[in-house]
Kinemage of the C-alpha trace (Angstrom):
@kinemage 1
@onewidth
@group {chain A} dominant
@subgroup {mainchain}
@vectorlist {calphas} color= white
{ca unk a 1} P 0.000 0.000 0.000
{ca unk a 2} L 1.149 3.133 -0.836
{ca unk a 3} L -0.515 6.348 0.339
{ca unk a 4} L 0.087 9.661 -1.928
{ca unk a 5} L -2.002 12.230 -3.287
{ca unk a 6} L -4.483 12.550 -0.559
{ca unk a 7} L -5.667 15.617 0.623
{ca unk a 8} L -6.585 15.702 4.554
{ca unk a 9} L -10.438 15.412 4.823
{ca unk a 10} L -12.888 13.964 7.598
{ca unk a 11} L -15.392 10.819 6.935
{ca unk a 12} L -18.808 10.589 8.669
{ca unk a 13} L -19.194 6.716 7.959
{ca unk a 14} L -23.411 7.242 8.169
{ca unk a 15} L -23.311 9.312 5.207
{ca unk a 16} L -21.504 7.150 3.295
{ca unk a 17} L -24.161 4.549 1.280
{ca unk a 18} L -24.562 0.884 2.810
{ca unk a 19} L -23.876 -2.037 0.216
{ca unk a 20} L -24.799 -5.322 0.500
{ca unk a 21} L -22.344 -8.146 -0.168
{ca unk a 22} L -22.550 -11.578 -0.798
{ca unk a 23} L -22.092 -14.210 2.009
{ca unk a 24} L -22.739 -17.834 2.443
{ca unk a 25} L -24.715 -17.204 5.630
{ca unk a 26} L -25.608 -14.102 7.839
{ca unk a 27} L -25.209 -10.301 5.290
{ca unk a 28} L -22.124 -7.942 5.228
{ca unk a 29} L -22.902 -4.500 4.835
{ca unk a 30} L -19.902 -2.546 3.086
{ca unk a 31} L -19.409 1.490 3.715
{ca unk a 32} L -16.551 2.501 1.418
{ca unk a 33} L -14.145 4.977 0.313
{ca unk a 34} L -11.375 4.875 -2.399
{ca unk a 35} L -8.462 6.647 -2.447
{ca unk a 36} L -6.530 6.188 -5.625
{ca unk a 37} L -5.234 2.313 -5.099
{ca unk a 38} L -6.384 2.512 -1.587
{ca unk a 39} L -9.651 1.266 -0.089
{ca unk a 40} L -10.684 2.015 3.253
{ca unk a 41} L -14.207 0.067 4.393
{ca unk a 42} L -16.182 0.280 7.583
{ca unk a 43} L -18.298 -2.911 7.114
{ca unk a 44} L -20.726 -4.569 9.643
{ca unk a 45} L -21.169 -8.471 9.714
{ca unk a 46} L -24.552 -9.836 11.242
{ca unk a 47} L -24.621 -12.748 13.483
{ca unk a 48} L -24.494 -15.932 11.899
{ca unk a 49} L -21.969 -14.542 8.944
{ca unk a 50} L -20.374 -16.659 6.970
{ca unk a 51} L -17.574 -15.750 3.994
{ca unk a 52} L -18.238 -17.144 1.107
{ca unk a 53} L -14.988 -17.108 -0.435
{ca unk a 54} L -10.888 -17.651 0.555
{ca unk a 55} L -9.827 -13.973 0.504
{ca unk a 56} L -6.421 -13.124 -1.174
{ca unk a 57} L -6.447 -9.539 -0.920
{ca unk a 58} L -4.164 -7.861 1.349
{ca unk a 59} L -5.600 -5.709 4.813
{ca unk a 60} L -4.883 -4.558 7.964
{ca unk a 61} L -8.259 -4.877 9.491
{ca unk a 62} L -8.851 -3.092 13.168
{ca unk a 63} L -11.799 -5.154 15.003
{ca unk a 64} L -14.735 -2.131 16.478
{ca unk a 65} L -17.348 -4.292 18.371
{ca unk a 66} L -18.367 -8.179 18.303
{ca unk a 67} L -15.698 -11.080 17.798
{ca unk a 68} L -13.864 -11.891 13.974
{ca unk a 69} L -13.459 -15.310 13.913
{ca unk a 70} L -10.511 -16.063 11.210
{ca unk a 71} L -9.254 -19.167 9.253
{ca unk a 72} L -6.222 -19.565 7.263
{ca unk a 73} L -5.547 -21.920 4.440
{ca unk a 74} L -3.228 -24.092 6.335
{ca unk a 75} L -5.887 -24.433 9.283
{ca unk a 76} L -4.572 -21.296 12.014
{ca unk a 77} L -7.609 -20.257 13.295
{ca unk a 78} L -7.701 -16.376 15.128
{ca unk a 79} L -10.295 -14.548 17.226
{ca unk a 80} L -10.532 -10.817 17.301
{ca unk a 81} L -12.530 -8.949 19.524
{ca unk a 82} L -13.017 -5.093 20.026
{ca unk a 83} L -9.033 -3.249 19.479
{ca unk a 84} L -7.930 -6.154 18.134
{ca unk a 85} L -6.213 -5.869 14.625
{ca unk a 86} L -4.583 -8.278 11.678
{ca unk a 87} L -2.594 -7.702 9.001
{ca unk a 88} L -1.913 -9.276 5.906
{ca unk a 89} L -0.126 -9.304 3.114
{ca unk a 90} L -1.930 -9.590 -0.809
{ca unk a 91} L -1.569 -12.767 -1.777
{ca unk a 92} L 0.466 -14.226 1.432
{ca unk a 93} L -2.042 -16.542 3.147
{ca unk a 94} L -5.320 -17.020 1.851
{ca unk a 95} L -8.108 -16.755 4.479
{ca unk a 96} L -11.928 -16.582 5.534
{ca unk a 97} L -13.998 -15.077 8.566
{ca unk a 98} L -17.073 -15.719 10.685
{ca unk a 99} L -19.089 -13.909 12.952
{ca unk a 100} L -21.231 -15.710 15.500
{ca unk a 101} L -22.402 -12.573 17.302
{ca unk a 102} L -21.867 -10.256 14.363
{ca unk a 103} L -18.831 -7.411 14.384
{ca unk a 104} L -18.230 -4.056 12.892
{ca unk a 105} L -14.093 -3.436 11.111
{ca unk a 106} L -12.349 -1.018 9.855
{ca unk a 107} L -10.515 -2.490 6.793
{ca unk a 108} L -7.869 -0.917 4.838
{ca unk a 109} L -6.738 -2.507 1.859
């Protein structure tokens, strides 16, 4: 990630417009903002969530509220729960979440 040509400015997450995205079980609702190659999300994750795809893209994801449940490819297996972060590099170690109780991130990627 490399972060140039952005002017300072503030983000008021509520005004930004809720997407849906897909999920095997349980929604994830996506707020997002794009700075040149940069994406910076605040998405929510209901109980019951369920990826539906091995993720490949780099983040460094900063848990808000609820518990992240994470699997890697080779089988780790990481909980996150409120100021609890991860990082990870694009195409490093594929992985997939779950939320029992639901969470809210803040992903940059």
């Amino acid at each position: 990630m490399h972060l140039q040509n952005i002017p300072f400015a503030t983000t008021d997450w509520a005004s930004i417009p809720r997407e849906e995205k897909s999920a095997e079980a349980g929604q994830a609702f996506w707020r997002t903002q794009t700075f040149g190659e940069v994406r910076v999300r605040m998405v929510e994750y209901t109980p019951g969530y369920v990826s539906d795809h091995w993720c490949t893209k780099g983040h460094v994801l900063l848990c808000l509220s609820g518990e992240l449940h994470t699997e890697l490819a080779d089988g780790r297996q990481y909980t996150l729960t409120p100021g609890m972060t991860y990082q990870v590099a694009d195409n490093a170690e594929p992985h997939r979440s779950t939320s029992p109780q639901g969470a809210t991130l803040f992903i940059v990627d």
